[in-house]
Each structure stands twice: as C-alpha cells, then as structure tokens.
C-alpha positions as CSV (number, residue, x, y, z in Angstrom):
1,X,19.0,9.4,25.5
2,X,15.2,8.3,26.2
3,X,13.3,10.1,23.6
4,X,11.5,7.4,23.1
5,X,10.6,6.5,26.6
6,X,7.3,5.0,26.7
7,X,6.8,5.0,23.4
8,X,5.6,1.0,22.0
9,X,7.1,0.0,18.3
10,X,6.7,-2.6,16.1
11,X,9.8,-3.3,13.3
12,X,8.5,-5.6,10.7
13,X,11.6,-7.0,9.0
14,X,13.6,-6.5,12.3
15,X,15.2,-9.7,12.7
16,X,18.3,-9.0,10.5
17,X,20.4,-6.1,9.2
18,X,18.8,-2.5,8.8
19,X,15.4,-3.5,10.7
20,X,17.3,-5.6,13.1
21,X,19.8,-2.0,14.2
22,X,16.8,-0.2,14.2
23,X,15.4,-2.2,17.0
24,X,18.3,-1.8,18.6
25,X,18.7,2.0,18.6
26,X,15.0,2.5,19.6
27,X,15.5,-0.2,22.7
28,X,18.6,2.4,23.2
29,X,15.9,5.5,23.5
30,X,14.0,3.9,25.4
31,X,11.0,2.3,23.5
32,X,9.0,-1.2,23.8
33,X,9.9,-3.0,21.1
34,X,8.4,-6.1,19.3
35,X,9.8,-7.3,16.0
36,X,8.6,-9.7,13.5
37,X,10.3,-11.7,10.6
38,X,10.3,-15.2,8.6
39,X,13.7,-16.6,8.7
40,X,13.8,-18.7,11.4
41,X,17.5,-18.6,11.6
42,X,17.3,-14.5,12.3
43,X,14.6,-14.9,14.4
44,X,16.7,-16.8,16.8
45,X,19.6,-14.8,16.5
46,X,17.6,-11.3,16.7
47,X,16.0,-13.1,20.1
48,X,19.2,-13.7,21.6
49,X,21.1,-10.3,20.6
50,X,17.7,-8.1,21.9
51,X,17.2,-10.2,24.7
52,X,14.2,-11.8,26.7
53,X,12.1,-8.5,26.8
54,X,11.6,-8.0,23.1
55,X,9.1,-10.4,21.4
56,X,10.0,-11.5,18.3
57,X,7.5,-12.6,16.5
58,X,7.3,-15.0,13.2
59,X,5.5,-13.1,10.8
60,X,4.9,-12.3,7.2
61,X,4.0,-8.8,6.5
62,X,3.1,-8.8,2.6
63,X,1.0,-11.6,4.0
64,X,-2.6,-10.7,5.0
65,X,-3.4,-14.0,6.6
66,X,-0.2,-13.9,8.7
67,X,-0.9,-10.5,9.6
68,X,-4.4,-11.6,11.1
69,X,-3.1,-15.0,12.6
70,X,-0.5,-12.1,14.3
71,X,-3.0,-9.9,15.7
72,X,-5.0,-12.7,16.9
73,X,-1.8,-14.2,19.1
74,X,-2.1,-14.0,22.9
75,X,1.2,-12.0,23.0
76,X,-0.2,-9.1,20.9
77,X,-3.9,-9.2,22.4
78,X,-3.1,-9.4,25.8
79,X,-0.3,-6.4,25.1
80,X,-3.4,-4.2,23.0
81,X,-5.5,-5.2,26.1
82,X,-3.1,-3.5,28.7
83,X,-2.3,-0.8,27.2
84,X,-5.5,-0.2,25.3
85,X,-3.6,1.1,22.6
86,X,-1.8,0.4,19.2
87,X,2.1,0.8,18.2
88,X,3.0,4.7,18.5
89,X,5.4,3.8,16.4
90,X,5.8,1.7,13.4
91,X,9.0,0.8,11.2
92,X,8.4,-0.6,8.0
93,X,11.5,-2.4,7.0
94,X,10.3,-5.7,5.1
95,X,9.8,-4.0,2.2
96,X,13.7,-3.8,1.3
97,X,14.0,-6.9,0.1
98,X,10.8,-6.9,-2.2
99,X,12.6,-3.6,-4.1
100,X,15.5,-5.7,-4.4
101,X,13.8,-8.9,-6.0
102,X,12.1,-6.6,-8.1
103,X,15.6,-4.5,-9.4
104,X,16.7,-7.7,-10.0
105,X,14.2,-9.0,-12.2
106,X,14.1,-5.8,-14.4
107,X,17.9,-6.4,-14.6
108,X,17.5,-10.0,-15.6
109,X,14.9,-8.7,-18.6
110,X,15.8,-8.9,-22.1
111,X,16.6,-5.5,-23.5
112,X,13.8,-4.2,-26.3
C-alpha cells in the first residue's frame, strides 16, 4: 500500500483526467506529489480534490520559458533546497493532448 513512501513526483498534465488519477493513485502509495497544468479551471478543481498538501502548479511543459519561470519559483527552490534532491519520479502526461491535436490535423488533410 506505500510503495511509494518517500518517494517525491512531479505529474505534468496532472490537473485533469489521466494525469489528474495518476496523482491520485501515487498520493494513495504514499508519494509527495506536485502537479502542474494551464487550465485554470482544472487547476482549481485538481487543488481542491488532492487537497492542501499537493502543490499545484501553473505550468506549461512544451514551454521552455515556463519551465525556467517554474524552477525558479520559491515553492520548487525551497522544496530542491530541503531535500537536496530532484523528482524520483516523473510522469509525463501533457503530452496526450499534443498526439491528439496532431491525429487530428492529419485527419483534417486533404487525401493525395
């Protein structure tokens, strides 16, 4: 029940759907989670549902600015600080909806 006791995750795309149950099963096993997203709508909700002890973080991940603005906040610098570590863990679900906008726009081409 606590395989991942200890362990310290970040879920990019965590605020909704597949990324947003995934937090939830690792907070079940135990881990530290923080999640990130950009729909500020989901962010609110995911905040609520996971509760005061999971950050949830605006965040772009296919954005390299956003990524460095994220590093850079107090949150996640104090957090590296204590534990002098990084994530042991890291779930990559943003990506999702990228495949889908690009199936979609191979669907929408004209056939040659």
């Amino acid at each position: 029940m606590s395989r991942l006791s200890g362990k310290r995750t970040l879920i990019t795309g965590g605020t909704s759907g597949i990324g947003l149950e995934t937090a939830k099963q690792f907070l079940a096993e135990g881990a530290r989670v923080i999640v990130t997203g950009v729909n500020p709508e989901s962010i609110a909700s995911a905040r609520a549902i996971l509760g005061p002890d999971v950050p949830v973080l605006r965040a772009h991940s296919a954005s390299v600015a956003a990524q460095q603005a994220l590093n850079a906040a107090p949150l996640c610098a104090s957090k590296a600080r204590a534990s002098r570590s990084t994530a042991q863990v890291s779930a990559c679900n943003s990506n999702v909806s990228a495949a889908r906008a690009r199936a979609n726009a191979r669907r929408s081409l004209p056939a040659s």
